[in-house]
MOPAC internal coordinates of N, CA, C and O (Angstrom, degrees):
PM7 1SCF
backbone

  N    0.0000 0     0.00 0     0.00 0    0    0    0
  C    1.4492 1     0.00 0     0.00 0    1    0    0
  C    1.5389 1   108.20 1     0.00 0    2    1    0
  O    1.2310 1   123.40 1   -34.53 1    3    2    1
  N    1.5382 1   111.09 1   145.47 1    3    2    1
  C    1.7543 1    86.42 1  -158.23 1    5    3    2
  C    2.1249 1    89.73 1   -96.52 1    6    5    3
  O    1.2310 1   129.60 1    12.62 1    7    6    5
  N    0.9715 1    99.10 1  -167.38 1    7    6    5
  C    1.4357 1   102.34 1  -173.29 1    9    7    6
  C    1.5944 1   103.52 1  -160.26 1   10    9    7
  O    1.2310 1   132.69 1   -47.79 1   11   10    9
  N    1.9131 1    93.09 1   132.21 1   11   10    9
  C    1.5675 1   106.99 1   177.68 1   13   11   10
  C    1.3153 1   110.61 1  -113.36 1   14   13   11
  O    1.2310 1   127.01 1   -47.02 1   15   14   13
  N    1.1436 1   104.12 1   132.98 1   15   14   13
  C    1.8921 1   123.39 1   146.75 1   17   15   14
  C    1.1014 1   139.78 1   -89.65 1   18   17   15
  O    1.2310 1   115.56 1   -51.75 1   19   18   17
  N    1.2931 1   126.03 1   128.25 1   19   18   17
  C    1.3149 1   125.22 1  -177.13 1   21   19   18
  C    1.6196 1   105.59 1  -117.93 1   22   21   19
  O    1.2310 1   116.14 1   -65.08 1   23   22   21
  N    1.4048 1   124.94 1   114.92 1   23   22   21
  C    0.9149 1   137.55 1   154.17 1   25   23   22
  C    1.7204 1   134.19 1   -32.34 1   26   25   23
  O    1.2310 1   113.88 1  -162.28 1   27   26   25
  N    0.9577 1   129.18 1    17.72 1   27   26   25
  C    1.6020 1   135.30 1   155.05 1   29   27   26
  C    1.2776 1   121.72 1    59.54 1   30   29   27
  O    1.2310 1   125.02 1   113.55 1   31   30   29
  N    1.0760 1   107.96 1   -66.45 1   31   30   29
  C    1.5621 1   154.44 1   168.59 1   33   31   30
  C    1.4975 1   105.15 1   -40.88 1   34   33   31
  O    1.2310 1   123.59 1   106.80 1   35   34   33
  N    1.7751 1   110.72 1   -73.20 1   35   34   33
  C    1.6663 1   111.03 1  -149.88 1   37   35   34
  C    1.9844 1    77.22 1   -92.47 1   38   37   35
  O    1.2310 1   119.80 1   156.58 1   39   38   37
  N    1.3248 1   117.99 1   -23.42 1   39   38   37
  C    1.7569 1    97.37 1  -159.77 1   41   39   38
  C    1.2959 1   108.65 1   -56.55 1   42   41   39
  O    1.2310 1   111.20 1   -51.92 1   43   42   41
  N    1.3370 1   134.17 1   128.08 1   43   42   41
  C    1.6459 1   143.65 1   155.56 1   45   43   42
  C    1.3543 1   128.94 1   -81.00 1   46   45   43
  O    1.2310 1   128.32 1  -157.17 1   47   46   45
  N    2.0097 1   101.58 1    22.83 1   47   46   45
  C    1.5839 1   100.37 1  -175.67 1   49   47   46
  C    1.5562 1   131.46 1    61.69 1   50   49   47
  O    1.2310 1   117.10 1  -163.14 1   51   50   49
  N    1.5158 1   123.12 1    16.86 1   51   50   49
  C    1.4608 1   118.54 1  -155.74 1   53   51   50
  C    1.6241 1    99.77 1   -76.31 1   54   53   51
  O    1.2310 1   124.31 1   151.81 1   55   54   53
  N    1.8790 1   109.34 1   -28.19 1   55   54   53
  C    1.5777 1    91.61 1  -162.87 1   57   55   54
  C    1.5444 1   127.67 1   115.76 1   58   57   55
  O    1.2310 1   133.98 1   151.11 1   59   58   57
  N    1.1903 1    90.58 1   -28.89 1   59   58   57
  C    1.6538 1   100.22 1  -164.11 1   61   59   58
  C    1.5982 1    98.54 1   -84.62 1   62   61   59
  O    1.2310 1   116.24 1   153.35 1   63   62   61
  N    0.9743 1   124.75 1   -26.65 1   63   62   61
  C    1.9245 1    94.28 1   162.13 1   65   63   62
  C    0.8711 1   144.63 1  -107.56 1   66   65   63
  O    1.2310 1   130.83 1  -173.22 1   67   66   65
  N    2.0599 1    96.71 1     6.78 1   67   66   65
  C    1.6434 1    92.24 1   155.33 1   69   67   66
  C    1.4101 1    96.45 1   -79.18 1   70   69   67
  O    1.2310 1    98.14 1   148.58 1   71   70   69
  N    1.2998 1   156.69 1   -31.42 1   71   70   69
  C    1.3053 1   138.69 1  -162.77 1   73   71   70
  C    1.9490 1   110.51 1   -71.00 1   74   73   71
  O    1.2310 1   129.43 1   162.86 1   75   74   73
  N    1.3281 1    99.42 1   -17.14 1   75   74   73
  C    1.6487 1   115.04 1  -174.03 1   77   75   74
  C    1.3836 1   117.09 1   -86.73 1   78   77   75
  O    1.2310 1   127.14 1   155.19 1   79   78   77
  N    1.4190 1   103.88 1   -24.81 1   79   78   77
  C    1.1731 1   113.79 1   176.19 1   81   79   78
  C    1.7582 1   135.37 1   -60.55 1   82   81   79
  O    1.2310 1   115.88 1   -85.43 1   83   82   81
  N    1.3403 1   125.43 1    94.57 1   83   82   81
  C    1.2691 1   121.66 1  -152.80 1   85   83   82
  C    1.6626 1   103.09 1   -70.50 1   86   85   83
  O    1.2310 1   119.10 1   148.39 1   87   86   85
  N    0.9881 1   119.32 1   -31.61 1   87   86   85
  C    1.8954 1   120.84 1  -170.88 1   89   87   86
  C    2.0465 1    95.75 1   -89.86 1   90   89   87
  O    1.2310 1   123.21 1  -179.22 1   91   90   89
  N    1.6701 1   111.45 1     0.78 1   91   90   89
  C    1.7238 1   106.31 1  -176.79 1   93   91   90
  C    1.7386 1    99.12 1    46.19 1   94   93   91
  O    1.2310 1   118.40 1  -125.69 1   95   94   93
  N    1.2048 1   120.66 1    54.31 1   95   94   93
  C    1.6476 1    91.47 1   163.23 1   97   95   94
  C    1.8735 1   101.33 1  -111.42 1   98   97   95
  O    1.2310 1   109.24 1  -156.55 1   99   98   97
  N    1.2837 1   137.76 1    23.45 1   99   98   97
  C    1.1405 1   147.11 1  -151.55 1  101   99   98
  C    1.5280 1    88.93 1  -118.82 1  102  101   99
  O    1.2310 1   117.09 1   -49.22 1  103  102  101
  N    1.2771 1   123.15 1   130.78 1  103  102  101
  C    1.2712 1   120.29 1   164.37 1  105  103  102
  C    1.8486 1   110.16 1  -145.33 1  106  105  103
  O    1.2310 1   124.57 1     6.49 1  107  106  105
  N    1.5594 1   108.84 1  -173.51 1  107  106  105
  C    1.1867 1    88.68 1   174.81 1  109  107  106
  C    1.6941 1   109.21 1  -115.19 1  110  109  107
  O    1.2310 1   123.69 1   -17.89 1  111  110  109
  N    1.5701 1   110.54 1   162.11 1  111  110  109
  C    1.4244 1   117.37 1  -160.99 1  113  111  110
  C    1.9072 1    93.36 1  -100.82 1  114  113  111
  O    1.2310 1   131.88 1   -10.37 1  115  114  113
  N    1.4107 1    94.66 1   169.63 1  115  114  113
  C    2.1449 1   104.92 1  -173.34 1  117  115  114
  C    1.4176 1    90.63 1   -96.33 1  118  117  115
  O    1.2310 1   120.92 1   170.08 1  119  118  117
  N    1.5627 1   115.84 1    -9.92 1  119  118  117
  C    1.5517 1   122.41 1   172.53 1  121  119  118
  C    1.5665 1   111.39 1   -40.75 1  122  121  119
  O    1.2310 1   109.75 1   -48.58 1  123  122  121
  N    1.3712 1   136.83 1   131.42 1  123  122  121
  C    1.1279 1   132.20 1   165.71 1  125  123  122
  C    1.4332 1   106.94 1  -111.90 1  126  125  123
  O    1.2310 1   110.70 1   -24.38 1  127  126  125
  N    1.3389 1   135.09 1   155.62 1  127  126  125
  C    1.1420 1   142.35 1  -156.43 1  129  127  126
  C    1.5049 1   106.21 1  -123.18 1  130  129  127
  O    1.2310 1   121.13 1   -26.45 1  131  130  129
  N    1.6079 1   115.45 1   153.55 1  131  130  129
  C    1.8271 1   109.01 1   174.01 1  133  131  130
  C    1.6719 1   101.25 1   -42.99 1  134  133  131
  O    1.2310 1   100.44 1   162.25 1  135  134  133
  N    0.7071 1   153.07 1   -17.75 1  135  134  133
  C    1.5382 1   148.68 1  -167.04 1  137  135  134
  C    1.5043 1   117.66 1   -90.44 1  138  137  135
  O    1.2310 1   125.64 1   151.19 1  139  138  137
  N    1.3534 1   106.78 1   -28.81 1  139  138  137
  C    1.6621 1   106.20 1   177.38 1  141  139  138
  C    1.6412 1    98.60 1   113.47 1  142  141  139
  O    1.2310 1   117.63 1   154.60 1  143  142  141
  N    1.6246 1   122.12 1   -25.40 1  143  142  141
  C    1.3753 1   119.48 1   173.23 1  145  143  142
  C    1.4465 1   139.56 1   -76.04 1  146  145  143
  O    1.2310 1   122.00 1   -40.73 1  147  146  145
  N    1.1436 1   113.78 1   139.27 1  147  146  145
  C    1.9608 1   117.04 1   164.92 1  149  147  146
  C    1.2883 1   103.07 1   -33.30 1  150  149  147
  O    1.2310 1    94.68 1     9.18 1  151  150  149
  N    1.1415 1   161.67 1  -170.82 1  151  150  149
  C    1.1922 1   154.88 1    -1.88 1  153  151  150
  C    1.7382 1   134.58 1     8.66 1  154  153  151
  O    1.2310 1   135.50 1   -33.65 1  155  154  153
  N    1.6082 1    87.60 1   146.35 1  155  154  153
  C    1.4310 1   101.64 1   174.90 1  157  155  154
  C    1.7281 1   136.93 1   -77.53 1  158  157  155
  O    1.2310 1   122.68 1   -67.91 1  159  158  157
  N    1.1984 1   112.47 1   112.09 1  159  158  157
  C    2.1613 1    84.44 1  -169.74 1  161  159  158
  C    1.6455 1   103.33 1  -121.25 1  162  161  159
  O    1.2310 1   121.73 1    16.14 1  163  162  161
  N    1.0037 1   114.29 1  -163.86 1  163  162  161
  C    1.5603 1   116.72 1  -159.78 1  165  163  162
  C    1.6871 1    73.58 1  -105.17 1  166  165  163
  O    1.2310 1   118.71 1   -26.63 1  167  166  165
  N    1.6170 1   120.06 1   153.37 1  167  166  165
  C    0.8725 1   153.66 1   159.60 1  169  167  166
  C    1.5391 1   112.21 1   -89.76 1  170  169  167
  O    1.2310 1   112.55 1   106.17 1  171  170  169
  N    0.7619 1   131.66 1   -73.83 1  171  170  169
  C    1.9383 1   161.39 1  -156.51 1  173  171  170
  C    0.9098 1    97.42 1  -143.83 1  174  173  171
  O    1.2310 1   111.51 1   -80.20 1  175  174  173
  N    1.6962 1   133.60 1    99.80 1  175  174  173
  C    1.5890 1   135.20 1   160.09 1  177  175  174
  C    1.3297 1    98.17 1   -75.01 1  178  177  175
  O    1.2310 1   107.98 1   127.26 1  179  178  177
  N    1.1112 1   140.06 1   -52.74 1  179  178  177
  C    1.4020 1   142.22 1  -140.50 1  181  179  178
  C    1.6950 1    94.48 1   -85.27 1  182  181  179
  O    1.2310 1   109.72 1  -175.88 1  183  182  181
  N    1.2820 1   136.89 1     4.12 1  183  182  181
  C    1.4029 1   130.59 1   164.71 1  185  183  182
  C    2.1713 1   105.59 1  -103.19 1  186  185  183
  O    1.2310 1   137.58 1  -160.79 1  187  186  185
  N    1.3475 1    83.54 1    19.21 1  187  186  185
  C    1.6841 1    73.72 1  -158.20 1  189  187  186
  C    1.6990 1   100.44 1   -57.32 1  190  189  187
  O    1.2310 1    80.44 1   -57.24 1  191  190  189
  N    1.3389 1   173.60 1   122.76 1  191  190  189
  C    1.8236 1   143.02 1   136.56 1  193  191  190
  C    1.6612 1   106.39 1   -47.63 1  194  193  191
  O    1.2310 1   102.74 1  -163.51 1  195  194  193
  N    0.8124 1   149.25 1    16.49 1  195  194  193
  C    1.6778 1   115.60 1   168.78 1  197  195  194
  C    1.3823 1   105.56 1    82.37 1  198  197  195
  O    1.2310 1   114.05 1  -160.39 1  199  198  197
  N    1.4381 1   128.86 1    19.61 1  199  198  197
  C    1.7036 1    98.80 1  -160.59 1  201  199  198
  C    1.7132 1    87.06 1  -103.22 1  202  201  199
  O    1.2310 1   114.44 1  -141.17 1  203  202  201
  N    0.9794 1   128.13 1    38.83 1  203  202  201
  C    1.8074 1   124.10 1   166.16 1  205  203  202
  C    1.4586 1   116.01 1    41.65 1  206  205  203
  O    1.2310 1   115.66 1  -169.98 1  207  206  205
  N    1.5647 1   125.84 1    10.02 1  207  206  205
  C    1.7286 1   110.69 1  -175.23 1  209  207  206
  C    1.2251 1   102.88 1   -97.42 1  210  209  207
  O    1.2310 1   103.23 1   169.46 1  211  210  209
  N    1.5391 1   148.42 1   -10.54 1  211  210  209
  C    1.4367 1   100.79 1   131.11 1  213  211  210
  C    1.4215 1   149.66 1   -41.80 1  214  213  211
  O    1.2310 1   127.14 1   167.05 1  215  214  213
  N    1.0837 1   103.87 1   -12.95 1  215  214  213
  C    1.7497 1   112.47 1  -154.79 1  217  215  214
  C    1.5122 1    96.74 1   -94.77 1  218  217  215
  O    1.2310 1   131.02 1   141.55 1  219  218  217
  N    1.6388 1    96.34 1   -38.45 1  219  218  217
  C    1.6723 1   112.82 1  -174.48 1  221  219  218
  C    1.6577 1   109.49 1   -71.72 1  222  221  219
  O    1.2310 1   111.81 1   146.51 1  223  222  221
  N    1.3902 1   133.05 1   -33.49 1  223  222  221
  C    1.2197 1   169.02 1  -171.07 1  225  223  222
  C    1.3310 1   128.14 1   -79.03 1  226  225  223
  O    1.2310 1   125.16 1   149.94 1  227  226  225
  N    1.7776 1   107.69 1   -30.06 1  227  226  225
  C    1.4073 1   136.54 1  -179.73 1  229  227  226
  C    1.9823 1    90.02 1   -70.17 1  230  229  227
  O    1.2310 1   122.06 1   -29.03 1  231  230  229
  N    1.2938 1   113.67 1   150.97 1  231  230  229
  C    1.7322 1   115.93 1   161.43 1  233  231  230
  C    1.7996 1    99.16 1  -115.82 1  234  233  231
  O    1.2310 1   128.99 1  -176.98 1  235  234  233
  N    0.9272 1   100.29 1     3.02 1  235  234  233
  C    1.6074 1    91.78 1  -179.65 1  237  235  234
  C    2.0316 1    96.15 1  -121.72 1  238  237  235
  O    1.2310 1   125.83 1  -135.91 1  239  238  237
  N    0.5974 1   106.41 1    44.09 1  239  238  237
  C    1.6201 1   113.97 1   170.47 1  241  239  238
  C    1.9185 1    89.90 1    23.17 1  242  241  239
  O    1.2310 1   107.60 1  -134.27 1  243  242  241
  N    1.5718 1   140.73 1    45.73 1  243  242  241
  C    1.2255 1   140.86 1   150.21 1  245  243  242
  C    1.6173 1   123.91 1   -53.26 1  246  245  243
  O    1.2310 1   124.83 1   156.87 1  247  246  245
  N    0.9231 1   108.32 1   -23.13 1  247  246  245
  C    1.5870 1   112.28 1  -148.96 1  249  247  246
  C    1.9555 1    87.00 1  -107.40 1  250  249  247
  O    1.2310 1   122.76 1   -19.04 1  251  250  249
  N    1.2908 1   112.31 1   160.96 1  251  250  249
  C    1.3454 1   138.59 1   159.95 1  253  251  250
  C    1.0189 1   114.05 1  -163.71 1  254  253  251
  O    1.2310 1   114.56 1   -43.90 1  255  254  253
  N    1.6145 1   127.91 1   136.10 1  255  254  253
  C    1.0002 1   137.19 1   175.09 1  257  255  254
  C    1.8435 1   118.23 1  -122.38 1  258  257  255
  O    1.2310 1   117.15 1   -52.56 1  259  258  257
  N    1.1337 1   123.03 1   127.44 1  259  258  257
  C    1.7008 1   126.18 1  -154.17 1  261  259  258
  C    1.8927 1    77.97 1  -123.68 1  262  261  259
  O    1.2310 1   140.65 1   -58.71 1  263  262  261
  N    1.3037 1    77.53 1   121.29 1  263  262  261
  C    2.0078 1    91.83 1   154.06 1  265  263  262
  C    1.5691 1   100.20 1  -115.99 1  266  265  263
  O    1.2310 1   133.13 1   -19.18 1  267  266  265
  N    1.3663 1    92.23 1   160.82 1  267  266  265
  C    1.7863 1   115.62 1  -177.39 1  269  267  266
  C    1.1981 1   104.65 1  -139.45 1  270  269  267
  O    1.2310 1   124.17 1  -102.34 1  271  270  269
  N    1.5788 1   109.60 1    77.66 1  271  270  269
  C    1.2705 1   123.01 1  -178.55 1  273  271  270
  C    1.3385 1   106.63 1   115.80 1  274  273  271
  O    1.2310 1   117.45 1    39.10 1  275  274  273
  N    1.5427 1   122.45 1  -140.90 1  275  274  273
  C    1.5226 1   124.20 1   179.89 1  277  275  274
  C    1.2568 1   114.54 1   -88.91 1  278  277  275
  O    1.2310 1   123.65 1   -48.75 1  279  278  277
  N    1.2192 1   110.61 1   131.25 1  279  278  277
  C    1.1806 1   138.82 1   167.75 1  281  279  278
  C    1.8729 1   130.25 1   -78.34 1  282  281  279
  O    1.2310 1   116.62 1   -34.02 1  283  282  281
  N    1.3708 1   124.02 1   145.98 1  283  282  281
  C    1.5309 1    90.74 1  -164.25 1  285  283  282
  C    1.9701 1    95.55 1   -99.19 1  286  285  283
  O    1.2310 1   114.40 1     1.03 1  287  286  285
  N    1.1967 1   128.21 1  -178.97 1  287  286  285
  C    1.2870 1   112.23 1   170.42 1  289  287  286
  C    1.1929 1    94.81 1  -165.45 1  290  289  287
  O    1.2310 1   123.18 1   -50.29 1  291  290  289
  N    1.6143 1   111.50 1   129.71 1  291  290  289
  C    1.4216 1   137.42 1  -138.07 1  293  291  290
  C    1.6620 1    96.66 1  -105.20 1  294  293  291
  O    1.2310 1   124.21 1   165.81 1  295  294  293
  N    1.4172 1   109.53 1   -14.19 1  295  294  293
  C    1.1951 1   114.54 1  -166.08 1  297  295  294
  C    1.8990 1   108.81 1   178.62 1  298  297  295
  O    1.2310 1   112.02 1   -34.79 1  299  298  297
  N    1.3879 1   132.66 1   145.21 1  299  298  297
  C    1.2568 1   123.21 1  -159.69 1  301  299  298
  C    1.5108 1    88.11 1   -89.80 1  302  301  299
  O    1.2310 1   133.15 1   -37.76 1  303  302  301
  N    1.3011 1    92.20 1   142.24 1  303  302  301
  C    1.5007 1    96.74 1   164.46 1  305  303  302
  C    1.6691 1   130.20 1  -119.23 1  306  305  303
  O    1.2310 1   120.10 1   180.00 1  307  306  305

């Protein structure tokens, strides 16, 4: 099952991967960060596919996504 992280720290709340997110399990958290920002958290991990466009989508390089095994990919990148 692949598994995402979001870095806490670099997220600035913009949005853009829950909006990127094709399965929507990305939402935003009431979490505020040393920065003054929302953050991003997993909604539904267990719907995640692996397809990395949050990660790709992030401008602050926040996001990582680890597959363990196959991964799905929506498109080559």
């Amino acid at each position: 099952m692949p598994g995402v992280k979001i870095n806490k720290t670099y997220c600035k709340g913009c949005e853009l991967c829950v909006r990127a997110c094709p399965m929507q399990i990305l939402e935003m958290s009431k979490e505020i960060n040393l920065k003054g920002y929302l953050v991003a958290q997993l909604a539904e991990p267990t719907k995640c596919i692996g397809c990395r466009i949050c990660a790709i989508v992030c401008p602050d390089v926040a996001i990582e996504v680890h597959t363990h095994g196959t991964g799905y990919a929506l498109f080559e990148y």
